[in-house]
N, C-alpha and C positions, 0 to 999 in steps of 0.2 A: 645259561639256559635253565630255564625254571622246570626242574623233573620234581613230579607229585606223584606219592604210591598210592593206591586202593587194594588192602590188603583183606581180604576175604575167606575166613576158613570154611573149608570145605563140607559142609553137609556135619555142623559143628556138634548138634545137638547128640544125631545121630552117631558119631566121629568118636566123643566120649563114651558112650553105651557101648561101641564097640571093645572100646579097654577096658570096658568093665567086662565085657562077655567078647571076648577072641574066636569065640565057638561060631559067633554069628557069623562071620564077614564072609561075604561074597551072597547073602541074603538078603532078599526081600525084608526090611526093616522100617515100620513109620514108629515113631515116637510122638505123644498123644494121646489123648482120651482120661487126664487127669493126672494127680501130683502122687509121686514114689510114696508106698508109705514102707517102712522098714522091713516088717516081713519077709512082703512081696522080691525082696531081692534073696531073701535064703530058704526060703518055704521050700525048694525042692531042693536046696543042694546036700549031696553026700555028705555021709559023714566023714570027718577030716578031711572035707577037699575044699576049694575054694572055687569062685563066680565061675571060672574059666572050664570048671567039672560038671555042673548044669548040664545034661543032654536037650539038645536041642528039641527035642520033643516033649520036653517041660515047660517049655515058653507058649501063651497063649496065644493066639492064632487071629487073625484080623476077621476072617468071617463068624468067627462065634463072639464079637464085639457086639454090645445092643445098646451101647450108650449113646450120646449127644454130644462127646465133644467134636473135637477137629482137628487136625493133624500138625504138628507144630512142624518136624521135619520128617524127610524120610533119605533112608539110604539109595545110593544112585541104582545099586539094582532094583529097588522097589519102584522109582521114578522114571525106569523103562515102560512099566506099567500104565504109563500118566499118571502118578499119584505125586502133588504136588501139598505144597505147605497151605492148612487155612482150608484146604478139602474136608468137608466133613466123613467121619470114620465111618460112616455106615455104608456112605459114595464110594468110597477106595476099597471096600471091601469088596463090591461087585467090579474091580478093576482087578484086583488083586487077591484072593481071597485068603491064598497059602502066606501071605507076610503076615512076619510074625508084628506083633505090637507090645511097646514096650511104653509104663508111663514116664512123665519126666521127672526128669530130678535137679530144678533151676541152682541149688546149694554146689550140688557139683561142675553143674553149666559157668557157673558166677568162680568156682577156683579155677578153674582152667580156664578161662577167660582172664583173670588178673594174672596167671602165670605168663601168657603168651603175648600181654601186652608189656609187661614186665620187661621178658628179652627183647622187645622192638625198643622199649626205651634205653635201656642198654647201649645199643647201637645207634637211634638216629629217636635224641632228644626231642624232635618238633613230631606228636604224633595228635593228632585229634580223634577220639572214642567215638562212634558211631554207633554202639551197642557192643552189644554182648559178644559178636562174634564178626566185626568187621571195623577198621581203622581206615584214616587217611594220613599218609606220612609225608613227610617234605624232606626229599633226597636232596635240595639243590643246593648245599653248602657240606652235606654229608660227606666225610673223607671217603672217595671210591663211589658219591651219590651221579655221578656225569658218566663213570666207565662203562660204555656200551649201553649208554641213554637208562642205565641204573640197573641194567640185569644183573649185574655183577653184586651187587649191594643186594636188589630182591634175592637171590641167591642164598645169598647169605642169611639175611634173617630167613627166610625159606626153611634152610637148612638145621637155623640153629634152634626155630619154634620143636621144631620134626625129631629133633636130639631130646631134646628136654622136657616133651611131652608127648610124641607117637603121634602127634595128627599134624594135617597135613593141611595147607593153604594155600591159594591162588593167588595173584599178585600183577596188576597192570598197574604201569607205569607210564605217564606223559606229561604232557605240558600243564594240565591243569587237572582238577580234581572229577570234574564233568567227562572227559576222555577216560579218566585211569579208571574208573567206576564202570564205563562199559568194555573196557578192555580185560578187567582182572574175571570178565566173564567168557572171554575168547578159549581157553583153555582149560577152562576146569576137568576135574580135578586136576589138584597139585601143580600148576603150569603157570608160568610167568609173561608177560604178554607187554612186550617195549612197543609205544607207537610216538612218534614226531608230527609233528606240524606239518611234513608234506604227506603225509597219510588219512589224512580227510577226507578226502575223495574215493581215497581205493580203501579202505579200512572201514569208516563211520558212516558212507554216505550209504553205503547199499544196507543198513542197520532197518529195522523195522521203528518205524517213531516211539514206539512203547520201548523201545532201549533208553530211549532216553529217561536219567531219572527226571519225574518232575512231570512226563508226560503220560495221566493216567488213562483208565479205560475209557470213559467222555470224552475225553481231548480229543482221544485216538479216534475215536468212532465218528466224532465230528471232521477229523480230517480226513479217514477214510470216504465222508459222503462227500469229498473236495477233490478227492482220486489224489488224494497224499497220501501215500501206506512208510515211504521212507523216508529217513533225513534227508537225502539229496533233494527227493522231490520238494521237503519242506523249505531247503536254503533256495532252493529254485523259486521261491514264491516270492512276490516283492512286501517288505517291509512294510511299509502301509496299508497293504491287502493285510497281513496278518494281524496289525491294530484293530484297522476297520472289522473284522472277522471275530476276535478273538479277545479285544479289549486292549487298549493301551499297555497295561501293563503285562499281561500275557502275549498277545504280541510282536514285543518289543521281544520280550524275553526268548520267546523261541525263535525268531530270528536269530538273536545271537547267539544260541545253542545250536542250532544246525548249521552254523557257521564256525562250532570248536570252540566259540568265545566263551573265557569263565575265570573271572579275576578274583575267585573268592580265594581268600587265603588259608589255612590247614591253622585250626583254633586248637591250639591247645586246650583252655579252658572252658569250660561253657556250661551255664547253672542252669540245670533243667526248670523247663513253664511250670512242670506239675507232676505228679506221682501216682500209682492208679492198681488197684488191683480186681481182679476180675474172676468168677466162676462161671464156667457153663454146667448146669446140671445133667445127669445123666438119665435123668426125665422131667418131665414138667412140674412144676409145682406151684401147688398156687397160697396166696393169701392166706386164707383162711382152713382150707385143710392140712395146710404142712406148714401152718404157722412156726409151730417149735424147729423143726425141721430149717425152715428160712429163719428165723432169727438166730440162729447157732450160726448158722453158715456168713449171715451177715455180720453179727459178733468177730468172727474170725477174719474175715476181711479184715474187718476196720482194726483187730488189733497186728495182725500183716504189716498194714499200711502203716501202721505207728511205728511199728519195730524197724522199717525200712528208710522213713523219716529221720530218726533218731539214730538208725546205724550209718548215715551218710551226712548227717547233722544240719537236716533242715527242718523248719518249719513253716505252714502255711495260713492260711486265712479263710480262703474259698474250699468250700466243703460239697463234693459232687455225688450224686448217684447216676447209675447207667442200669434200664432195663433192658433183656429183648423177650418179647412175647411170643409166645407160639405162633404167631403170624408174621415171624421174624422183623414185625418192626421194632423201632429203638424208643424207647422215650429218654430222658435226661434232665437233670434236676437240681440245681445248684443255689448255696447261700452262703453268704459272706460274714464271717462271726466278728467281733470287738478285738478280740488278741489273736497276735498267731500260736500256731498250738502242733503240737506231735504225740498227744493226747491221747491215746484208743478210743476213750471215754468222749472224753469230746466228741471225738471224730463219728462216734457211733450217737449220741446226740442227734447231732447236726444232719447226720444224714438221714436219719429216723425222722427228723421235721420234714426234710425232702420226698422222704416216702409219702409223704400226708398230702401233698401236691400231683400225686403222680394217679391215673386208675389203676386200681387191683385187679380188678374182677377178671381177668383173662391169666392164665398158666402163665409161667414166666420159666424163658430157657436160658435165661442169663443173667446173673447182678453181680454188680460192680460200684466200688469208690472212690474216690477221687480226692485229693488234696493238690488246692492250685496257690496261684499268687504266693509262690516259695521266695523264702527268704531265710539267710543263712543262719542255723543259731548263734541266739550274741551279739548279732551286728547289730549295728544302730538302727535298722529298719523296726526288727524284730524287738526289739526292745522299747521301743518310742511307745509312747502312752495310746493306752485304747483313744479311739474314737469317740462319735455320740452315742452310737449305738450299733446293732445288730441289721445288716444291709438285709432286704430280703426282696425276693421279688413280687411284681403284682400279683395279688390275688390269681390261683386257679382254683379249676376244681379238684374240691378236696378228697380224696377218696375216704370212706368209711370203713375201707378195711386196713388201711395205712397201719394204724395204731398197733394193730396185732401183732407186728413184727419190727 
């Protein structure tokens, strides 16, 4: 019998800040609003004491926030509050005002992340990375991966993350990787959640369709105007009405997801499309008055993005930019160079010709870079002879104040 885990830590970001600061827990906590800088972690602490000595009343307060970013995680008693992830910090502040906010610190996110996949492979070889804080593992050859449909196994690793690091993880376990994913959410925190193939009906169907991964908020709102709000009533719908409705390949698809069907296998390996790093400012800024201002900032991206290229040992080709305007739209902007490259230099080029494509004239509450069409360094891809040239796209309009930054 083919058992699959979906292995989920708990409110991970936040999880870690608690070990650094013990003093918090059982608070209101969002993590967010920009990147740790050193200081900021000892600026208030006693002398000869350490993080855990910090009085709680030295930690800054989510209602005196005045910036622009948005909330990466937050702790579950702040998320009684409704303060959820990707909420903007100045929203959650009028939800919450007393949680304290903490910025992040991804250097620390990224070791304890490689620690806690570390002991899963230890234990059960077949795991597939999902990110930073969440696995798919394949119990079904696992010694002990069949005992009590793999509770006994989740347990285990359970237990043995929670020994060797203090944080704590969820854990659904089924037949495939579709199920285990809405299952490792029945119990949070810290809970393990076994479901079989006759548990479809009483388990998954009374699910809201948006449980399903894969089925976003359009899907959803379109099936809600069809008087479908759940799985069952979706697997209740006939297959060819979902075609005709929703497109062949979609569909098709969700038929055989509200029906439990999902033959994907748990990838060990898998070489990411692309690479991306991103700021939100903590006010607007535009072209031309915070020129210096925006090219430092963009500067740092682009050498981020290198450093991150070459610490994981790729190289790319496609060279992106990503705006968001004060009017929260997005623009986006991409060109494809002769060599692949992990380059700063390059990389900060290439995207600066993008900017020349894009309009300025409007404050900007977000920029971001991009490096696609990855390829590993060294391999024969990466090393094959340039091309004829420099891909770019058609003609736009060019902005005038591009140049400046």
């Amino acid at each position: 019998m083919r058992r699959i885990a979906h292995l989920d830590m708990d409110a991970f970001y936040a999880s870690v800040e608690l070990l650094r600061y013990p003093q918090l827990k059982g608070l209101p906590v969002v993590i967010g609003g920009g990147r740790r800088r050193v200081d900021e972690a000892i600026r208030d602490l006693p002398e000869g004491g350490t993080l855990a000595d910090i009085p709680v009343a030295a930690f800054p307060l989510l209602k005196d926030y005045t910036g622009r970013g948005v909330i990466t995680t937050a702790t579950y008693p702040a998320r009684q509050f409704g303060i959820g992830s990707a909420m903007g910090l100045m929203k959650a502040a009028k939800l919450c005002p007393q949680a304290i906010i903490l910025p992040v610190d991804f250097d620390e996110y990224r070791r304890y992340s490689r620690a806690f996949k570390n002991i899963i492979l230890e234990v059960a070889p077949l795991m597939e990375d999902r990110g930073v804080d969440e696995v798919y593992i394949d119990f079904t050859d696992v010694p002990g991966g069949q005992r009590d449909g793999g509770r006994s196994l989740a347990r285990l690793i359970q237990t043995a993350i929670f020994d060797a690091t203090g944080l704590t993880c969820s854990i659904g376990v089924a037949p495939n990787k579709l199920i285990a994913k809405m299952a490792s959410e029945f119990n949070k925190p810290n809970g393990i959640s076994v479901v079989y193939e006759h548990d479809l009906e009483t388990r998954i169907w009374p699910l809201p369709c948006r449980k399903v991964n894969g089925i976003g908020p359009k899907a959803d709102e379109k099936l809600k105007r069809f008087g479908i709000e759940t799985v069952g009533q979706l697997a209740a719908r006939d297959r060819d009405w979902l075609v005709a409705t929703f497109g062949k390949a979609t569909g098709a698809w969700m038929h055989e997801v509200a029906w439990g069907r999902d033959n994907r296998p748990v990838v060990t390996e898998s070489e990411p499309v692309s690479m991306s790093r991103e700021t939100t400012f903590d006010r607007d800024l535009h072209a031309v008055r915070d020129r210096a201002e925006l090219g430092a900032i963009f500067t740092h991206l682009c050498e981020q993005l290198a450093a991150d290229l070459q610490r994981k040992g790729y190289v790319g080709k496609t060279i992106g930019i990503k705006l968001r305007y004060d009017d929260f739209k997005i623009a986006t902007r991409d060109q494809t160079i002769e060599r692949f490259t992990s380059d700063a230099k390059t990389i900060r080029h290439t995207g600066g010709l993008c900017l020349k494509r894009v309009p300025l004239e409007r404050p900007l509450r977000l920029l971001g870079v991009r490096v696609g069409a990855l390829a590993k360094a060294g391999s024969p891809e990466a090393m094959a002879p340039a091309g004829t040239g420099v891909h770019r796209a058609a003609p736009e309009a060019v902005s005038t104040t591009a140049s400046l930054f």
